[in-house]
C-alpha atoms as one frame of an Amber mdcrd trajectory, in Angstrom:
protein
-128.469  -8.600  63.948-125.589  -7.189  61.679-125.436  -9.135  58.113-122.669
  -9.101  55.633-120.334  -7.531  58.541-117.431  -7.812  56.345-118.743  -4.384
  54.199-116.986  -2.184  57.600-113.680  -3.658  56.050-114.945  -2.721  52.144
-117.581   0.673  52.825-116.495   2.298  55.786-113.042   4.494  55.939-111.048
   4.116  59.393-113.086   6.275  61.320-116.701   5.064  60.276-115.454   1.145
  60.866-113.661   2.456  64.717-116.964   3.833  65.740-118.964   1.088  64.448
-117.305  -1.889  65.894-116.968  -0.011  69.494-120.778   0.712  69.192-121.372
  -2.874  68.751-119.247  -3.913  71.440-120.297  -1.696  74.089-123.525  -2.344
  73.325-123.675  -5.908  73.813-124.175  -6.826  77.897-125.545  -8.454  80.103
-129.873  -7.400  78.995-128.925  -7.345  74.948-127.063  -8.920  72.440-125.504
  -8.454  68.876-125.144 -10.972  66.566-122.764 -10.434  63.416-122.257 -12.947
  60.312-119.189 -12.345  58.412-117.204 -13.937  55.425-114.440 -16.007  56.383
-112.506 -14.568  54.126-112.915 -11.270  56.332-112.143 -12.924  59.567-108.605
 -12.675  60.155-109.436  -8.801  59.756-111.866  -8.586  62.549-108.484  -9.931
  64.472-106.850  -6.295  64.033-109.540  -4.928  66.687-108.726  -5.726  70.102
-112.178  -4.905  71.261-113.700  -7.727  68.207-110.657 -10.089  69.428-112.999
  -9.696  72.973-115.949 -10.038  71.795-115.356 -13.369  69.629-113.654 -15.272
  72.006-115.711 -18.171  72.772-119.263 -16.393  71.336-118.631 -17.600  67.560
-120.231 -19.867  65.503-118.229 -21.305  61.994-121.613 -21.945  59.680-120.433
 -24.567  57.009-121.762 -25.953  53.952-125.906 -27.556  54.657-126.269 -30.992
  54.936-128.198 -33.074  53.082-131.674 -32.509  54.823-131.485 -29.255  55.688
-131.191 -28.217  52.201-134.216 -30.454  51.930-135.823 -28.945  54.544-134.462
 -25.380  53.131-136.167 -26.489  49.668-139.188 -28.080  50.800-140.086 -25.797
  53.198-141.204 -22.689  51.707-142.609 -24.545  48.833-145.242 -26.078  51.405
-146.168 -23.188  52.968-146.796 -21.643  49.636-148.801 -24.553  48.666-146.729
 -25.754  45.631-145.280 -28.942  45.264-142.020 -30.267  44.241-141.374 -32.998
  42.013-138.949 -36.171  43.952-137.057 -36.005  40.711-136.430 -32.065  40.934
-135.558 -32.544  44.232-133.175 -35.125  44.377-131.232 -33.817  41.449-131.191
 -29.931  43.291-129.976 -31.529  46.262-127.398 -34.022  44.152-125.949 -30.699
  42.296-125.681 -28.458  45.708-124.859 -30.626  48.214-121.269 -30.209  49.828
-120.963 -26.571  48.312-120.502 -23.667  50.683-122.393 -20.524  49.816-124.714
 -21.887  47.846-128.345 -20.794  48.821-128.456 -17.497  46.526-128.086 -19.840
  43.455-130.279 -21.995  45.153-132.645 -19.452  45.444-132.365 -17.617  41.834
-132.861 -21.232  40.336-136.191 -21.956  42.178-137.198 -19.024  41.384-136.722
 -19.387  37.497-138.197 -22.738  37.759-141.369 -21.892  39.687-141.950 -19.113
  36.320-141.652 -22.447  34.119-143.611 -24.685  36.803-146.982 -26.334  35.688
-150.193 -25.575  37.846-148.304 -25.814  41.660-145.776 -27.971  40.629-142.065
 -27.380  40.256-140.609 -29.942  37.740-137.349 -31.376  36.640-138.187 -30.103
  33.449-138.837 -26.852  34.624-135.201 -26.846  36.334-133.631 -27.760  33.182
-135.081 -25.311  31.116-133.732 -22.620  33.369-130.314 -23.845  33.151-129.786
 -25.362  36.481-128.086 -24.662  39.585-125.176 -23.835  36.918-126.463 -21.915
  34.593-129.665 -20.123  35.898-128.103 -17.113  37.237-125.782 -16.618  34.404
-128.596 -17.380  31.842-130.984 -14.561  33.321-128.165 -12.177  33.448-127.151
 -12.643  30.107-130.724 -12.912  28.675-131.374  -9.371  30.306-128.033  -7.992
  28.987-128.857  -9.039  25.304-131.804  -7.233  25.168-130.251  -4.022  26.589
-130.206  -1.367  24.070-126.273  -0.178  22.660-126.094   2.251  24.799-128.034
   0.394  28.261-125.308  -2.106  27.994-122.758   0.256  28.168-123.944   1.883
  31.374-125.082  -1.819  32.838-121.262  -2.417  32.956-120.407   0.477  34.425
-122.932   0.090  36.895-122.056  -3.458  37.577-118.387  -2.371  37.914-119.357
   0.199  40.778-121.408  -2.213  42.718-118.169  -4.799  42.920-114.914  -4.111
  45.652-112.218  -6.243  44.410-110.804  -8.459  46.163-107.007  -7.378  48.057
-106.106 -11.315  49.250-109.990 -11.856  49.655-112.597 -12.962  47.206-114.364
 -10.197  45.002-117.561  -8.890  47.301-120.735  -6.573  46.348-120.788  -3.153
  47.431-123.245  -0.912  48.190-123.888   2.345  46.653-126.269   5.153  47.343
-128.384   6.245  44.447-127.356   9.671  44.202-123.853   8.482  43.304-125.118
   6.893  39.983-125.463   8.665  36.426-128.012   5.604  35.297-131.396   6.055
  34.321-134.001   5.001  36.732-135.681   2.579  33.713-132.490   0.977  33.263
-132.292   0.298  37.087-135.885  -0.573  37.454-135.117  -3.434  34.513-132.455
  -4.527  36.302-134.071  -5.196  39.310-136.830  -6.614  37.785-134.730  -9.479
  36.505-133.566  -9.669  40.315-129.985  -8.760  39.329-130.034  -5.826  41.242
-131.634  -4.718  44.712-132.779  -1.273  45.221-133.476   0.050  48.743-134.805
   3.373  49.870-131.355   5.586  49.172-129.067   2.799  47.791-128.234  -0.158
  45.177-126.395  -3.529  45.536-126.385  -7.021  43.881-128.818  -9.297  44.525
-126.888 -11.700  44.826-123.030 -11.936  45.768-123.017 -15.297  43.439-123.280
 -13.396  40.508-119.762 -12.178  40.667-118.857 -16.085  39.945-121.409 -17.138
  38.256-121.522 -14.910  35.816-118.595 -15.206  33.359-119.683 -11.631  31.756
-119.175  -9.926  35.201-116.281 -11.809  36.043-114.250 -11.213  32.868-115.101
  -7.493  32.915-113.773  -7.854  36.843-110.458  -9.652  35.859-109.838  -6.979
  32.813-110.351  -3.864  34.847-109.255  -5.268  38.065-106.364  -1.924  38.441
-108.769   0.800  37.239-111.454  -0.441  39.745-109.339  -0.082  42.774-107.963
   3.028  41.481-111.683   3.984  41.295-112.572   2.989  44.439-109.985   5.021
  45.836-110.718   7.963  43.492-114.458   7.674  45.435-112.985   8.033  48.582
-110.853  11.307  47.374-114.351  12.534  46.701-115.426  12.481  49.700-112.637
  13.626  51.721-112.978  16.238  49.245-116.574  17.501  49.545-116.216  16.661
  53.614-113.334  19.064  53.551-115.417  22.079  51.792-113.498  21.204  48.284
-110.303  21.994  49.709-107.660  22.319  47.073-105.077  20.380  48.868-107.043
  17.171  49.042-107.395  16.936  45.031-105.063  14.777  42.766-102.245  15.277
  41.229 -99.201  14.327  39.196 -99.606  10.845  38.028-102.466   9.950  40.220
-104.303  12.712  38.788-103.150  11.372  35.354-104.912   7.797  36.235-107.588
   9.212  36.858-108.763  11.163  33.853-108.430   7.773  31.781-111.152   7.150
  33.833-113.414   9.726  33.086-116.339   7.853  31.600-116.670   5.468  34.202
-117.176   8.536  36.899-120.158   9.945  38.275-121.239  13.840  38.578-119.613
  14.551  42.169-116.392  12.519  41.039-116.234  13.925  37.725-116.119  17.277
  39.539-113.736  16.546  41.792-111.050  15.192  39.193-112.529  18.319  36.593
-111.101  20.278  40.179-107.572  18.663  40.154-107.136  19.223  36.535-108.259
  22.776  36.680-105.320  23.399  39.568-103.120  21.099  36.604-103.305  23.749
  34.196-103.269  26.479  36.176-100.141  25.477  37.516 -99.035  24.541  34.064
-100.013  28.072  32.463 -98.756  29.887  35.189 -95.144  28.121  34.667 -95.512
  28.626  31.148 -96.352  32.124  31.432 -93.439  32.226  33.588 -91.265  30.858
  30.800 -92.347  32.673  28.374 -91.888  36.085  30.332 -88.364  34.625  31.272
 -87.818  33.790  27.210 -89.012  37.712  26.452 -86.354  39.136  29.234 -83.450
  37.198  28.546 -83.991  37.991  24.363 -83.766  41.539  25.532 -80.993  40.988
  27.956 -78.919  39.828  24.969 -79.519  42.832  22.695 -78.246  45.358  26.304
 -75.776  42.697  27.423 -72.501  44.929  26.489 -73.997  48.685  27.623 -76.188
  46.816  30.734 -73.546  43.630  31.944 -75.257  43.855  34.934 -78.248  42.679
  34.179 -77.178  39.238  33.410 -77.126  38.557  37.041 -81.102  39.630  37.466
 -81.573  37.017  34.048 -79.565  34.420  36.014 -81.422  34.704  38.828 -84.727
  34.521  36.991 -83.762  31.166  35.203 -82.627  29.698  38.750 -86.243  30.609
  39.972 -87.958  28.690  36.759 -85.639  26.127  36.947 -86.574  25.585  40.873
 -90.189  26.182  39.976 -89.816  23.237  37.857 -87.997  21.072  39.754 -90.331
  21.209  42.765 -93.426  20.682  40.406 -90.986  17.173  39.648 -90.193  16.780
  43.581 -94.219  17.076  44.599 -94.853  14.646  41.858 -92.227  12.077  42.786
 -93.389  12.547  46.305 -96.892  11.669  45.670 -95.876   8.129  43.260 -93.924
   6.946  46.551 -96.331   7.288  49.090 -98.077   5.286  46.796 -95.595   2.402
  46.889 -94.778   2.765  50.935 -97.305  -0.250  51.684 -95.672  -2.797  48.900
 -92.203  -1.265  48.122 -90.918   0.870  51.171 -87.553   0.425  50.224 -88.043
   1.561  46.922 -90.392   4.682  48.078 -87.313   5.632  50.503 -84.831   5.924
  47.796 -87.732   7.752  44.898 -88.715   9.902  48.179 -84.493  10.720  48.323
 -84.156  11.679  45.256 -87.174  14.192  45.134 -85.871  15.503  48.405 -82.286
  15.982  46.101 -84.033  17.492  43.299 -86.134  19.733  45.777 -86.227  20.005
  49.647 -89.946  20.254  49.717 -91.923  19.491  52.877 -93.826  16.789  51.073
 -90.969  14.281  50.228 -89.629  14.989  53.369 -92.593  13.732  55.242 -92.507
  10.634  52.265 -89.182  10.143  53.343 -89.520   9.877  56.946 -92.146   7.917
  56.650 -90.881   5.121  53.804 -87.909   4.668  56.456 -90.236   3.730  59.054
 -92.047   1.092  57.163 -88.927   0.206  55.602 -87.923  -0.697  59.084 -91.141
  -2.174  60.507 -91.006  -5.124  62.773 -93.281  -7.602  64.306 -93.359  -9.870
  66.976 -95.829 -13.369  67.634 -99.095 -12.274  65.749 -98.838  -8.673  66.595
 -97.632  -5.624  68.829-100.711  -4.697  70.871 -98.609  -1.254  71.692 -95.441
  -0.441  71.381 -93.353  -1.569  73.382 -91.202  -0.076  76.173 -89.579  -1.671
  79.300 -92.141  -5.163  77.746 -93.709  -5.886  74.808 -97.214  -7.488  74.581
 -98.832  -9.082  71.825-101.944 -11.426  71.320-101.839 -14.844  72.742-104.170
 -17.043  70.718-104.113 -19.998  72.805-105.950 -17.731  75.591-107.217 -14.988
  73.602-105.361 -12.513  76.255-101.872 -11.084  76.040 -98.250 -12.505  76.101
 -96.036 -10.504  77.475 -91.751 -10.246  76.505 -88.847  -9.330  78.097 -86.213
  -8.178  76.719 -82.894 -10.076  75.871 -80.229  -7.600  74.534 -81.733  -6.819
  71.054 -84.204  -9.260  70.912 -87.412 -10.712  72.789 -88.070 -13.710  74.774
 -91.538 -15.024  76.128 -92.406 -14.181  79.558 -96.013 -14.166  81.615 -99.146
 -14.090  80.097-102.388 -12.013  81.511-105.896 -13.156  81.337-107.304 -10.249
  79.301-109.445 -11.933  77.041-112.381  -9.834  77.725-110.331  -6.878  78.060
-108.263  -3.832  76.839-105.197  -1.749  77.779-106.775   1.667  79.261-103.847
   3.215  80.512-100.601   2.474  82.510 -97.585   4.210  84.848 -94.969   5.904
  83.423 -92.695   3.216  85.023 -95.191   0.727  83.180 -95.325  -1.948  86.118
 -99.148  -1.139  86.360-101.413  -1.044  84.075-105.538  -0.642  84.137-107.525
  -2.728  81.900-111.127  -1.775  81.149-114.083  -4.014  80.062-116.629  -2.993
  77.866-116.048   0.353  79.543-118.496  -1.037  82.537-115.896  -2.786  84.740
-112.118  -2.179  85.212-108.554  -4.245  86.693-105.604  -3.576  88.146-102.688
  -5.511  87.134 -99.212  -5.383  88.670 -96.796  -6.129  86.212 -93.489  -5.590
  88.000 -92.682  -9.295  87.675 -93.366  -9.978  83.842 -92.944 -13.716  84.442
 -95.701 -13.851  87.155 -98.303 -10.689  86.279-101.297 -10.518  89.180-104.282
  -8.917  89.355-104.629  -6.424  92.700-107.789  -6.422  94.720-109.099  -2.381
  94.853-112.265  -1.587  97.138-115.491  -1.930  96.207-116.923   1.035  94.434
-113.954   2.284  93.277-115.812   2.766  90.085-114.420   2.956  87.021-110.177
   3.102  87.463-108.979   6.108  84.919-105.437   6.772  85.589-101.815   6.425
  87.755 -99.250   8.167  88.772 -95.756   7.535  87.558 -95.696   4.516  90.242
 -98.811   3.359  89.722 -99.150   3.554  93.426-102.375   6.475  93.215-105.091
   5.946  91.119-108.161   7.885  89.886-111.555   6.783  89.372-114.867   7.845
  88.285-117.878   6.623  90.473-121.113   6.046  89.373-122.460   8.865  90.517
-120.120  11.049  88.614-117.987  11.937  91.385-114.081  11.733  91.588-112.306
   9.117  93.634-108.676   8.732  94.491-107.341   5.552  96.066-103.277   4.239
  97.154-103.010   0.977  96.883-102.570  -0.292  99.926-104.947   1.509 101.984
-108.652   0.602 103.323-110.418   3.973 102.215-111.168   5.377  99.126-111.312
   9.187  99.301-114.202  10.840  97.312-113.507  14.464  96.107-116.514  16.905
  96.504-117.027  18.050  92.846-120.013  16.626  90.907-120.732  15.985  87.003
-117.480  15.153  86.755-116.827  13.115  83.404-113.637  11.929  83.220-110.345
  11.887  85.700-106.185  12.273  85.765-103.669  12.065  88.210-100.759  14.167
  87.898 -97.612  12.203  87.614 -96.085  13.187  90.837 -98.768  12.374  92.678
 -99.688  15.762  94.093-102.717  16.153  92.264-105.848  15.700  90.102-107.186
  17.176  86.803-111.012  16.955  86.518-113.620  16.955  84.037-116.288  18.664
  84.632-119.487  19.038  82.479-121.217  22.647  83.033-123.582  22.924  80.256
-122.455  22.059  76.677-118.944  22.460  78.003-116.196  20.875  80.053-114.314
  22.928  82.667-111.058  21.571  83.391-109.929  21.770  86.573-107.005  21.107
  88.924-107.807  19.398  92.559-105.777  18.874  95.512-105.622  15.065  96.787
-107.752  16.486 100.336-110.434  18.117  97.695-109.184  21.392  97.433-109.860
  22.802  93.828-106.919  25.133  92.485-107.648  26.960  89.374-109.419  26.208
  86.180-107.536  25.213  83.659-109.684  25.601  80.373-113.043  25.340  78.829
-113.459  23.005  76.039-116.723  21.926  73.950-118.056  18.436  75.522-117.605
  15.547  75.666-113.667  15.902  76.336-110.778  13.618  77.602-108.221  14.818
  80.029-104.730  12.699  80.298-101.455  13.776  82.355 -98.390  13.049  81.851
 -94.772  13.596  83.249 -93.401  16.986  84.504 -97.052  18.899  84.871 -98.053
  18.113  81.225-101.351  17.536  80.756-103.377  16.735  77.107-107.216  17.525
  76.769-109.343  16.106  73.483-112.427  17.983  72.846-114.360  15.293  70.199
-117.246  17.925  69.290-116.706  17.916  65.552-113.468  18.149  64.237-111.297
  17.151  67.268-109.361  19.682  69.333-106.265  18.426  71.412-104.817  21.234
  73.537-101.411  20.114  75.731-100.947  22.637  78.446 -97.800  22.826  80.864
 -98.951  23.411  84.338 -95.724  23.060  86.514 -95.211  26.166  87.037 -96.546
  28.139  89.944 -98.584  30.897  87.761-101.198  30.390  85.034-100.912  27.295
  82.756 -98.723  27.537  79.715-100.341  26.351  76.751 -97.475  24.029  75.116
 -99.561  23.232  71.949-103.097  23.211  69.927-103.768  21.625  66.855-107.463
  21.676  65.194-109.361  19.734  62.522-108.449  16.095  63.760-110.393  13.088
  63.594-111.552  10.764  66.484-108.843   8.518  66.400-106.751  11.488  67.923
-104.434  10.274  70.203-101.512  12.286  72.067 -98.263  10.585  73.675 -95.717
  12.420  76.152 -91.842  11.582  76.786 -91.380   9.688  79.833 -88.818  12.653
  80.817 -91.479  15.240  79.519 -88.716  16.956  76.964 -91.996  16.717  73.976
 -95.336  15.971  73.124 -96.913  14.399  69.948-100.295  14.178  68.831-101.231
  12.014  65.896-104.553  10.599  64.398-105.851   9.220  61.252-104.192  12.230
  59.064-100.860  12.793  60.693 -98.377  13.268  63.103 -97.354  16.145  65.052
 -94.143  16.622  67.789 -93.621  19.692  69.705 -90.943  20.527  72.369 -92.570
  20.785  75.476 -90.095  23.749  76.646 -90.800  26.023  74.333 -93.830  25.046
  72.243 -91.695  24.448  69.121 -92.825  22.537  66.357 -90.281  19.556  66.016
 -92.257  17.106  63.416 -95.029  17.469  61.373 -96.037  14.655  58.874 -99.309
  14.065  56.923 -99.931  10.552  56.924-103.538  10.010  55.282-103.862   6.396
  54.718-101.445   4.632  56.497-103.411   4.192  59.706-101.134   4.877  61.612
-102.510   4.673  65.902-100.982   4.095  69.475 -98.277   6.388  69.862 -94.966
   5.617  71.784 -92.467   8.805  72.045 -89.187   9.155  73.392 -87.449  12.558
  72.404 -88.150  12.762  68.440 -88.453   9.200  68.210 -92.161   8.119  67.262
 -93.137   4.701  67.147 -96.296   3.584  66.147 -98.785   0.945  65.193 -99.584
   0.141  61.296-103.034  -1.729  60.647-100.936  -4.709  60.882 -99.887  -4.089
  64.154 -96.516  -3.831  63.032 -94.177  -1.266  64.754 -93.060   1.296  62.794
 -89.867   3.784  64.422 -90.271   7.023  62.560 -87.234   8.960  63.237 -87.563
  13.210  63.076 -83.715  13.027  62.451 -83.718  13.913  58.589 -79.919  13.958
  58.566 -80.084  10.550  60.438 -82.958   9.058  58.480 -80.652  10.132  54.503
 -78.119   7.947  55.951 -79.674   4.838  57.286 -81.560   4.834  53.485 -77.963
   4.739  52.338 -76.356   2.184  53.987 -78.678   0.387  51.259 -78.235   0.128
  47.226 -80.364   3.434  46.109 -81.559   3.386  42.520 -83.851   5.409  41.096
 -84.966   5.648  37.236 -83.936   9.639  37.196 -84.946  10.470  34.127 -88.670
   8.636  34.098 -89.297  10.840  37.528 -87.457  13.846  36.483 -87.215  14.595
  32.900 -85.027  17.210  31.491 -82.828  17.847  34.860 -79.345  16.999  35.626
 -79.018  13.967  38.197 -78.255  14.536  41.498 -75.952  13.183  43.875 -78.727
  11.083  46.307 -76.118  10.032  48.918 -72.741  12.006  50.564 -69.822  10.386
  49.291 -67.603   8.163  52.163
């Protein structure tokens, strides 16, 4: 039983909520089950997870406001089996003042509570109500009788801590949030006070509200909510710098700067130790950055005086004093280009127009890598597009997005430039696994127990294919979709054409995970041996050819087009390594990239010309020929996930399922941004330098 599910949209960053809500999901079957309660102000979020999308669908309950006698009974109740009494009059005027409300039972609960402390022998009264200010006032009237007899200085930290234990609300209602009790500078008396007047909760490691009513019931809490509304969110995200800070070993390129790093140190007082260090960090980098271009200055100041005293006997030497101003002067202006960079990735989610053209203009001032990558990426999401409530991948020869009327997929065909309806498929209790290069098959797993074939080559009429029993669990295609892989119980390989009566079982054992080559001539294996995974190459009649690698287990092997295969390691920080085995000698390793999360996911061109490999921190495009690195973008926060390449173009999937088209083109990507009006307010970003030209003249 998971309560209050709607804190893995408010605690958890991407990669704690993932693994959360498939651990729920794949743990639910057919000897168990989970139950989750949730806000409905959260639910259209649990709609952005295909595998939640599965597991609602016709397993949810909507719990509305009590009727009258179960809030009788809900009264009544425990007051019997405590032996106290209620008075008629007490009781119809609670019910009279509640009824018809939703989310009423923590008031309901705080009141009876006040009024059993003013009750008289076992009996709650109506006068005992009153006197603790009624369903209306009782909450707000303990929390402000506690607050007024807080010292000076214990109310000041009581509204900090009240602050921290609140997420605001982003198109939702304000909800509580939970903190662990290391993260907060208040004094264990002060706590122990508040939780004595049941305003707070305090577990073994952590702190929360009692109850989520007092952020509206309160008017204290919610006026100090609606005046710091900005500097909470900023905050909140300030806490989650932290973290990716101390997870990181204090890395300096994870701390603030510019005018995020500005924001934040008008929040000092409101901090804690560990986030107090971290922005103490990023203003220590500040000023050495600052002192080291001063120094700079002044050194260039010193040279140049004495340049103008030797100027006529040493003319020379006004080229070396030239050249030392142009190196302050681009100093400086890539200090201005970083900082510009950093304010629009900031605005890509709201303003991606206006990110493009501030990103352009620090690109102008200074071709640094990071407003580049801004760039790139405010074009994309400048550029985004949708279709029905949703891509649920990018798509290629079809699209598909969610069908609500029967919780499984519509597909589209295309029509020129645009999209019209076609088939739908019955996946309600499924997901996309993989499909053929050629995409008119396509395996959909269940609850990573059972899997289906579909053939999609008419998109109007999509049908599910019969495969032998004890297949096992389908893995992959070739570029037809006409061989398949599997994985058998038993952790052997299996290999089946459809069309035939046989399924042919290879003779390798502890194998974890399966992929046919693309051409059909082949499969790579996963093997476990130990704490490892030998990859391995197989012949179609159970011949194994070579070993391809060793990688850390548990690891994920997928091939795709022209002998390019991908393998994951997921021990710890992610490992992806793409090696080229086409070629008659040893395989070719194309690419590696460390340190990713578990949201890793790599993507091949259909004609096998590149490779990319992106997860929750960025993006990465090689050419497949020669290992070359053709795109590399850092794009912490965005979320970006399901990969779709073709050449250099990468689309992907924001957490609105939205399709973005991110474009390695820089050239291409200057002038798309503009064909549009570009204005930028030069001299608030860039103080002290000349303008710049942002666009080529026509």
């Amino acid at each position: 039983m998971v309560d209050q599910f709607e804190e893995v949209f408010t605690l958890c960053d991407e990669a704690a909520r993932l693994w959360l809500i498939r651990a729920l999901t794949t743990a639910a079957g057919p000897h168990s089950r989970v139950v989750i309660s949730v806000r409905a102000d959260f639910y259209g979020r649990c709609a952005r997870h295909p595998e939640l999308v599965t597991a609602l669908h016709r397993a949810q309950v909507l719990v509305g406001p009590m009727s009258t006698e179960e809030l009788r009974s809900a009264i009544t109740g425990p007051a019997a089996h405590a032996g106290a009494t209620i008075e008629t009059a007490l009781l119809a005027r609670l019910v009279a003042d509640v009824s018809g409300q939703p989310a009423v039972l923590p008031l309901v609960s705080h009141t009876l509570a006040e009024t059993w402390q003013r009750r008289r022998g076992v009996v709650l009264t109506l006068a005992g109500y009153e006197d603790a200010g009624g369903i209306e006032h009782a909450l707000a009237r303990t929390a402000e009788h506690t607050f007024d007899h807080l010292t000076e200085d214990d109310r000041g930290r009581a509204r900090l801590l009240f602050l921290r234990l609140v997420v605001p609300g982003d198109g939702t209602e304000d909800s509580r949030r939970r903190v662990r009790r290391a993260d907060l500078d208040v004094p264990d008396a002060l706590l122990d006070r508040l939780a004595a007047a049941r305003l707070i909760t305090i577990d073994r490691d952590s702190v929360t509200l009692t109850h989520e009513a007092l952020l509206r019931a309160w008017p204290r809490l919610a006026g100090w909510i609606a005046d710091d509304r900005d500097d909470l969110r900023a905050q909140h995200r300030l806490t989650e710098a932290t973290a990716v800070w101390a997870a990181h070993g204090h890395d300096p390129d994870t701390l603030y700067r510019g005018a995020r790093l500005d924001r934040a140190a008008r929040l000092r007082d409101r901090l804690n130790p560990g986030e107090r260090a971290f922005l103490d960090a990023g203003l220590a980098a500040e000023h050495a950055r600052r002192r080291a271009g001063q120094r700079t200055t002044r050194r260039l100041r010193r040279f140049a005086a004495g340049l103008a005293v030797l100027a006529v006997l040493l003319a020379g030497t006004a080229i070396v004093a030239a050249t030392a101003q142009h190196k302050a002067a681009r100093q400086r202006n890539e200090a201005l280009s970083l900082r510009a960079a950093d304010a629009a990735r900031d605005l890509i989610a709201s303003r991606p127009t206006d990110a493009a053209a501030l990103a352009l203009a620090a690109y102008r001032l200074a071709p640094t890598a990071e407003a580049r990558d801004v760039l790139l990426l405010a074009h994309a999401a400048a550029g985004a597009t949708t279709l029905g409530r949703g891509y649920l991948s990018p798509p290629g020869r079809f699209a598909a997005t969610y069908d609500t009327r029967t919780s499984g997929e519509q597909l589209w065909r295309r029509d020129g430039t645009t999209w019209r309806p076609a088939g739908r498929l019955a996946t309600a209790d499924s997901y996309l696994h993989a499909s053929s290069l050629d995409e008119r098959r396509a395996i959909y797993w269940t609850a990573n127990t059972r899997s289906h074939l579909w053939d999609l080559t008419d998109l109007d009429r999509p049908r599910r294919i019969n495969v032998p029993a004890g297949l096992g669990m389908m893995q992959s295609l070739d570029r037809t979709g006409s061989l398949l892989s599997a994985l058998g119980t038993d952790s052997t390989a299996r290999v089946w054409r459809v069309g035939d009566r046989s399924v042919r079982t290879l003779p390798a054992g502890d194998v974890v995970g399966t992929a046919v080559l693309a051409d059909g001539t082949g499969v790579v294996l996963s093997r476990r041996t130990g704490d490892q995974d030998a990859i391995e190459r197989w012949t179609l009649d159970g011949r194994r050819t070579g070993t391809l690698l060793h990688v850390p287990h548990p690891a994920v092997v997928q091939a795709g087009p022209a002998g390019l295969i991908a393998v994951t390691s997921y021990l710890g920080d992610s490992t992806t390594t793409v090696l080229d085995t086409a070629g008659p000698r040893a395989p070719r390793i194309v690419a590696r990239v460390s340190g990713l999360d578990e949201t890793a996911n790599p993507a091949f061109d259909p004609a096998g010309r590149t490779v990319a490999v992106i997860d929750g921190a960025g993006a990465r495009i090689w050419d497949a020929a020669t290992g070359r690195s053709l795109l590399r973008l850092h794009t912490q926060g965005l979320r970006l996930n399901s990969p779709r390449l073709s050449g250099t173009d990468l689309a992907v999937l924001d957490g609105k399922s939205a399709m973005w088209r991110i474009n390695a083109d820089l050239t291409a990507v200057i002038q798309q941004t503009c064909a549009r009006p570009v204005t930028v307010d030069w001299h608030r970003y860039f103080p002290g330098t000349t303008r710049e030209r942002l666009c080529p003249s026509r």
